[in-house]
N, C-alpha and C positions, 0 to 999 in steps of 0.2 A: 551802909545801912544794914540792921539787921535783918537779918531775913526770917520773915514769919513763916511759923509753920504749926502744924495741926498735928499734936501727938497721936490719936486715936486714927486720922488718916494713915500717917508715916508707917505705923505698924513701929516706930524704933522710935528711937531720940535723933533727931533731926542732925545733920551733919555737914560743914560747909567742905563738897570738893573741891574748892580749888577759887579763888583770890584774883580780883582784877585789881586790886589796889599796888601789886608789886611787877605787871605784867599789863603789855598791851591786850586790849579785847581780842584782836584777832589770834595775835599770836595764843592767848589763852584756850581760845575757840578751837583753834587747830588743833592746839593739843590735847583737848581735851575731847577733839573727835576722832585723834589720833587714838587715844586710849583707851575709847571705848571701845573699837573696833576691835583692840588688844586684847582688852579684857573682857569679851564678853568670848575670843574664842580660845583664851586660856581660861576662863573663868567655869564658862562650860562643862570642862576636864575634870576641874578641882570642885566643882559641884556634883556631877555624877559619883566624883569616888567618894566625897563626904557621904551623899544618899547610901551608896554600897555597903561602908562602915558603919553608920550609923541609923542602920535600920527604924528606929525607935524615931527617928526625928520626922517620917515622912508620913506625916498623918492624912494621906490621902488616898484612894486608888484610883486607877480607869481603868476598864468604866468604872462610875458608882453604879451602884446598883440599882436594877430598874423595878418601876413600880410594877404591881401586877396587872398586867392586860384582863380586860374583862373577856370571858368566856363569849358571849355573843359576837366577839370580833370574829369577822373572815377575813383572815390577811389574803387569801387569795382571790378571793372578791374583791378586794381592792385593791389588790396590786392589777387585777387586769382592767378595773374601771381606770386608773393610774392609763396604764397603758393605750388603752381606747383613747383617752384626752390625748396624750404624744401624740399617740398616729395619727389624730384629725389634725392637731394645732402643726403636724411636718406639714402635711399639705397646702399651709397658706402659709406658715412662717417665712417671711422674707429677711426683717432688719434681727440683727445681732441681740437685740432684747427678747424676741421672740423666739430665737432659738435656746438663749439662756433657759427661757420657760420650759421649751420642751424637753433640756437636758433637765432639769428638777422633776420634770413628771416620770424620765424615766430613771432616773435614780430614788423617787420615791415607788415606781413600781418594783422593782427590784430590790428594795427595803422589804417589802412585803412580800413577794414571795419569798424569800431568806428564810422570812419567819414563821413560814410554814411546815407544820412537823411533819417528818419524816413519816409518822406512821398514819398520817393523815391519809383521805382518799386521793389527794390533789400533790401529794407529798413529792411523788415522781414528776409527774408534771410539771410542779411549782420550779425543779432545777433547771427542765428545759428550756422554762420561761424565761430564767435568770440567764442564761447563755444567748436566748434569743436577744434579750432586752438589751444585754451589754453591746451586742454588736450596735444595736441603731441606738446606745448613749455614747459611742464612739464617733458615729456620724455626724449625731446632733454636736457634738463634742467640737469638730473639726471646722463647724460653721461658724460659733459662738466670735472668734478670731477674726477667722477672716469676712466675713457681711459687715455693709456700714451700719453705722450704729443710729439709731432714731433719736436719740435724749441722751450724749455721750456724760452728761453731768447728773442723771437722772437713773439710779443703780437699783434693781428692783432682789439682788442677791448680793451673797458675800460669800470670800471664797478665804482658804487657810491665809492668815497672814493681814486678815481684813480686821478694823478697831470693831473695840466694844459700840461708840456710838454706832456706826454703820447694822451694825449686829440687830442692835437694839431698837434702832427706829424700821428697818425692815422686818424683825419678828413679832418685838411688840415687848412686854414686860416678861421674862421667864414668870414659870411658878414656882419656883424655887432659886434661890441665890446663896453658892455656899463659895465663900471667903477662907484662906489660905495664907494668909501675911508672912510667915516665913518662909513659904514656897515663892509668893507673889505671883501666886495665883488665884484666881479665880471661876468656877463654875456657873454654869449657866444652865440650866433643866426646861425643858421645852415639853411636858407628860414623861415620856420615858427618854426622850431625845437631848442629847448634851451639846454642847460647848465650853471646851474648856480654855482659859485666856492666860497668856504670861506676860505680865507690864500690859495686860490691855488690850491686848493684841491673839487673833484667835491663835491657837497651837495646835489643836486636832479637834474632834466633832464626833459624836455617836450619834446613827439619825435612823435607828430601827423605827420612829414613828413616820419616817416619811414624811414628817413637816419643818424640815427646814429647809429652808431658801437658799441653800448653799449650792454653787459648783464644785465639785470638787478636782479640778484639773483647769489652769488659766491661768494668767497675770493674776497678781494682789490685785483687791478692789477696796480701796478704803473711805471712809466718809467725807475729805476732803476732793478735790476735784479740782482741773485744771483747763482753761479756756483752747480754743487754738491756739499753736503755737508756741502753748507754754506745757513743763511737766511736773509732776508734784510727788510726794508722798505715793509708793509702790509703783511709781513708773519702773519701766524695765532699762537696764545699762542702754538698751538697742537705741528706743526712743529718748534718752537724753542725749546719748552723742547723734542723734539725728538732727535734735535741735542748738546742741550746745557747737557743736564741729570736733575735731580730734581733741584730747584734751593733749594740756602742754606735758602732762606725765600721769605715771600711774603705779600703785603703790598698790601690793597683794602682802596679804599681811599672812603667818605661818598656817593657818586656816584656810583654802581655799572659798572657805565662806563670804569672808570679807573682803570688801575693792573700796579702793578710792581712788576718783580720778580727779584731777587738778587743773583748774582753769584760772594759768596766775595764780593768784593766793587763793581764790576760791579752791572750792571742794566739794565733790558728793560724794558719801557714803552709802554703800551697795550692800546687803546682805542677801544671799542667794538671786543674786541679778537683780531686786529691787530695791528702790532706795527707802533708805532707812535715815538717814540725815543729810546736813547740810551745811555749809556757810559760806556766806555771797560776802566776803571780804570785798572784792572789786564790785560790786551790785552789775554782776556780766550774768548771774545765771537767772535763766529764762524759767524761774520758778514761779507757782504759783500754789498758792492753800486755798482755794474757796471752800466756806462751808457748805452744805446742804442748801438747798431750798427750803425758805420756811412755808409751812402748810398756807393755804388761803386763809387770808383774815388774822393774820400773825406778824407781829415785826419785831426785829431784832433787840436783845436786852439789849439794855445801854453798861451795866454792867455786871459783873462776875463776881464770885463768894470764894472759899477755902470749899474745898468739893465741887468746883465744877467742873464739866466735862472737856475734852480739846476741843468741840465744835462750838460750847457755851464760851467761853475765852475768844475762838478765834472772828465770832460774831461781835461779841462786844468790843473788841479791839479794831474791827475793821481792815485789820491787812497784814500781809503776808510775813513771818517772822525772820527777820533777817539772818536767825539760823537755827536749827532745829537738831540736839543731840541726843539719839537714846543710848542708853546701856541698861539693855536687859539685865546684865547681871548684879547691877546695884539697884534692878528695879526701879528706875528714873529715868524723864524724859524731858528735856529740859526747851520750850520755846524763850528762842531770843527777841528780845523787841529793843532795838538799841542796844542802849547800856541794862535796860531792866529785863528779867525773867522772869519763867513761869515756871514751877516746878508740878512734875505731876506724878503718882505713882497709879499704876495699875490702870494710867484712862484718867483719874483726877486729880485735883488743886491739892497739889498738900504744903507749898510755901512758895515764897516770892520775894523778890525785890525789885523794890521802885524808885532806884537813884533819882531820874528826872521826876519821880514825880508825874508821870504822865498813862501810869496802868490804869485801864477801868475797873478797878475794884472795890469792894465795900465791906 
């Protein structure tokens, strides 16, 4: 079947990688999570040197540049009112959400004294403050991990490495949204506060406004979630061989970036200890994708467009993708459902195929 796709999404002329009509699914799957793995950490290499040589092509910087802060701001006023809130909320903070909190209040107070000038009256101060505040956002830092967790499926920040949905439904709508297609990236502007996404996926964060929800030090935390028992998307190496058992091999690919470890013909693909893909050839792995919770008084589409997002797909589909491949470096992210896929670039739909006949889409 043809595979539909969306020119103005793709950013390119749409492109088929690779053919189950000559090749078993699995075998296909494997290989082609084999390769990603390949090429995204040779790809890497040969992208940095292209940006090197060809200056002209990289129409972006970081930071962008920020808007101008209005004069009645006291960033040191607020970075100690910032502070004040940590210090009451340590003292009752118990469960792992609540320390999350207190680490944000003291990385937004420490946003703000940073941006206090030097030749201000508070200017000296404001560095002692930033030295004070780091030690107890080490503390709070140290709790986030280890405390149980109140709402293990219910994420109130996101951290490097976390999706655009997740981003999105915990900040809210940026005020600005600036698009990069041959970078395949995307920006996200929060007043003078960034995020910037590669395939989707956060890559770094400018947060001089002190209002993002971000951790910055932890596990991935991405919009998808997994029950007891089961691990999903950004789980760490630790917590899948906890669940899965040793795996029957393992495979480091010339990057020490990339792991795959092999259960039978299955596989998880690891990028910096968290998983990045997947495929349950033997259906052995104790995986799991749940979306979000939908708000009160909301239920789930029944189906999906050309631009929608991974949690709008994995709602209308109802269950877990029998395999899951990214390669950042060709910008694609591919959910399996059977024989049929989902193709997504940067976070959404951009084609598909529906052999059986059984996608919910429109």
């Amino acid at each position: 079947m043809t595979k539909r796709s969306h020119p103005e999404l793709d950013g390119q002329n749409p492109q088929t990688l690779y053919s189950f009509e000559l090749k078993r699914p699995g075998q296909t799957l494997r290989e082609r999570l084999t390769w990603s793995a390949v090429g995204l950490s040779v790809g890497l290499g040969v992208a940095a040197g292209f940006v090197f040589l060809n200056p002209q092509e990289r129409t972006w910087s970081w930071p962008p540049e920020r808007a101008t802060v209005a004069a009645s701001d006291d960033p040191f006023r607020q970075g100690s009112e910032q502070a004040m809130k940590a210090a009451e909320l340590t003292q009752s903070a118990e469960f792992s959400e609540e320390w999350a909190e207190v680490v944000i209040l003291w990385q937004q107070a420490i946003a703000h004294m940073r941006s206090v000038p030097n030749a201000s009256a508070n200017g000296a101060l404001a560095k002692e403050k930033v030295v004070e505040y780091e030690r107890n956002l080490q503390y709070a830092q140290s709790n986030v991990g280890t405390r149980t967790s109140r709402a293990p499926n219910l994420k109130t920040y996101w951290t490097l490495g976390s999706d655009r949905d997740l981003v999105m439904a915990i900040q809210g709508a940026p005020s600005q949204t600036m698009q990069y297609q041959s970078a395949c990236q995307q920006t996200l502007r929060y007043g003078n506060s960034i995020v910037e996404l590669h395939n989707g996926y956060v890559k770094q964060y400018d947060n001089p406004d002190g209002n993002l929800q971000v951790l910055a030090e932890g596990d991935v935390v991405v919009a998808v979630s997994a029950p007891p028992g089961r691990w999903t998307l950004g789980s760490t190496e630790t917590d899948v061989v906890q669940l899965q058992g040793t795996p029957t091999r393992q495979e480091q690919y010339t990057s020490d970036q990339f792991t795959t470890l092999y259960y039978g013909k299955s596989s998880v693909l690891f990028e910096n200890g968290q998983v990045i893909g997947y495929l349950n050839s033997d259906q052995n792995l104790k995986v799991s994708t749940q979306p979000p919770a939908l708000p009160s008084g909301q239920t789930a589409p029944d189906f999906w467009t050309m631009g929608s997002s991974r949690t709008e797909v994995l709602r209308a589909e109802g269950q877990t993708p029998v395999a899951i491949s990214r390669n950042d470096n060709s910008c694609e992210e591919v959910f399996h459902f059977d024989d049929d896929e989902v193709t997504f670039r940067q976070g959404l739909v951009t084609g598909y195929r529906d052999r059986g006949n059984t996608l919910h889409v429109r």
